[in-house]
C-alpha positions in Angstrom: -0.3 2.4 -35.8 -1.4 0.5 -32.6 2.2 -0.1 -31.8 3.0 3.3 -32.1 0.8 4.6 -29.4 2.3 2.2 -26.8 5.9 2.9 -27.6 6.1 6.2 -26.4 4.5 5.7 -23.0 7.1 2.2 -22.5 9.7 4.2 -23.0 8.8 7.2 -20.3 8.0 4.3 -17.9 11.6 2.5 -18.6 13.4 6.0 -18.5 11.5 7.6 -15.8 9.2 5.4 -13.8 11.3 2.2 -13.5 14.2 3.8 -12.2 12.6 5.2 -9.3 10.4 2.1 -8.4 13.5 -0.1 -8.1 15.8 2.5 -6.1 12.4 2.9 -3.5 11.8 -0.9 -3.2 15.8 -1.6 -2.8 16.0 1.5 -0.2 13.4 -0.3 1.4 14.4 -3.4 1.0 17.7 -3.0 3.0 15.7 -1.0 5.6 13.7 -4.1 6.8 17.1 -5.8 6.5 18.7 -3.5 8.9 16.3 -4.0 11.8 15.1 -2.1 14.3 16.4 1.8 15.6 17.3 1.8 19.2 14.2 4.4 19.3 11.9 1.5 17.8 13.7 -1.5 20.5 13.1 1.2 23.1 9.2 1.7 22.0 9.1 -2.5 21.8 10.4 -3.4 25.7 7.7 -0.3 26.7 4.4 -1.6 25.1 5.7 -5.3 26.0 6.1 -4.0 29.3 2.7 -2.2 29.4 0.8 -5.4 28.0 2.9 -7.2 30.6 1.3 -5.2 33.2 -2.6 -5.1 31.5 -2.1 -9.2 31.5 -1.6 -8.7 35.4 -4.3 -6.7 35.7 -6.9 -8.5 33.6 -6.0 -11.7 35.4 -6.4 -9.6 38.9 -10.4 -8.5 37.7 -11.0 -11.6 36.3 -10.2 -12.7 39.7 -12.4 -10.4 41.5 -15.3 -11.6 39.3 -14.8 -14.9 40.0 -15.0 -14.3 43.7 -18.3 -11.8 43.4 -19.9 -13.3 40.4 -19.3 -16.7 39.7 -21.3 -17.1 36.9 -20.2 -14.1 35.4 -18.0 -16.2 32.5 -21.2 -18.2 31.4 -23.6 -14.8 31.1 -21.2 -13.7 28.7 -20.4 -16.7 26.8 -16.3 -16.6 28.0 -16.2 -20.4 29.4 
C-alpha cells in the first residue's frame, strides 16, 4: 500500500519534472561553455578599466595622507 503512494508521484517526476531539469542544466551547461557576449567582454575591459583608475587614485590619497598625516596608517590599524 506504501509503494503505491510513491509510484504515482515517481512517475510525474520521470515524465514531467526530469525532462525539464536536464534540458535547463544542459542549456546552461553549454552557456558557461560558450563564454562571454561581446556586450559582457565590453562590460569586463570598462569595470577593469574603472578599478584601474580607483587603484590610481587610492594610491594618490594614500599619498597625500602620508605627506599631511603620517601617522594616519597606525590610528587606523592599516600598517
Amino acid at each position: 500500500m506504501d509503494m503505491d503512494l510513491l509510484i504515482a508521484p515517481i512517475i510525474i517526476f520521470m515524465v514531467v519534472v526530469a525532462p525539464i531539469w536536464l534540458v535547463l542544466h544542459y542549456r546552461s551547461k553549454r552557456q558557461v561553455s560558450q563564454g562571454l557576449t561581446e556586450e559582457e567582454f565590453n562590460q569586463l575591459n570598462d569595470l577593469i578599466a574603472k578599478a584601474e583608475k580607483m587603484s590610481g587614485r587610492i594610491e594618490t590619497l594614500e599619498a597625500i595622507l602620508d605627506t599631511e598625516s603620517p601617522e594616519w596608517r597606525a590610528k587606523h590599524g592599516l600598517s
